[in-house]
N, C-alpha and C positions, 0 to 999 in steps of 0.2 A: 765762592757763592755765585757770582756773575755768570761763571762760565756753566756752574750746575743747572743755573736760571736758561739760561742759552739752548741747553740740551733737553731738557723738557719742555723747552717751548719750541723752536723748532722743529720737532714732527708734529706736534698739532698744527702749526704754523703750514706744515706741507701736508697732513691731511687736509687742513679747510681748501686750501690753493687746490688740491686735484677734487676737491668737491666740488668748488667753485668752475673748476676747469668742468667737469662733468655734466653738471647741469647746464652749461654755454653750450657743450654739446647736443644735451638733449634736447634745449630748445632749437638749435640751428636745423638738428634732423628734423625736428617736427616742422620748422618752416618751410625746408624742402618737400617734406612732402603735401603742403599747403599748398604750397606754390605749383607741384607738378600738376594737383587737381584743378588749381586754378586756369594753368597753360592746359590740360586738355579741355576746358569746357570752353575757353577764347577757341582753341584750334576747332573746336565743334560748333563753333559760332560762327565764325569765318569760314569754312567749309558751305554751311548752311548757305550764310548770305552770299557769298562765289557763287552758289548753283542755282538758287535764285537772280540774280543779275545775267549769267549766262542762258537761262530762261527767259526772263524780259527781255536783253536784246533781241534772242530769237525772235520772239515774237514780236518785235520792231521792228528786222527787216521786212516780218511777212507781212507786218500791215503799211508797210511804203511801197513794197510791191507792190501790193493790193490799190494803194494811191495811182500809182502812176500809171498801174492799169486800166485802172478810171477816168484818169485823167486821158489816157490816150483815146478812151474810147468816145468818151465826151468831144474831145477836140476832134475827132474823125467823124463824129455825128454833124458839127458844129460847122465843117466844111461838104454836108451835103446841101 
């Protein structure tokens, strides 16, 4: 009896196990590909804000040039 018990329960015992295993899958694939849209919209953020700051500085050196060329001119005024 035991052992008849045994063998009709163990493949449903290993169909539920590879169902369970199946769905762990499905969701792990679905979170990768969460995650990959989540990583291109950070890498599209970061891009952005990079070429933005490589803009601001530019436009920081030119306006300390623009200072000092001020300032030179001033101070050359300043000793006539």
């Amino acid at each position: 009896m035991k052992h008849l018990r045994r063998k009709v329960s163990n493949p449903k015992s290993a169909r539920r196990s590879r169902r369970r295993k199946q769905a762990h899958l499905f969701e792990l694939e679905s979170q990768v590909g969460k995650l990959k849209l989540e990583n291109a919209t950070l890498y599209k953020q970061f891009t952005d804000a990079s070429q933005q700051f490589h803009e601001a500085d530019t436009n920081n050196q030119v306006l300390k040039s623009d200072v000092e060329a001020l300032r030179a001119k001033v101070y050359g005024e300043l000793m006539l």
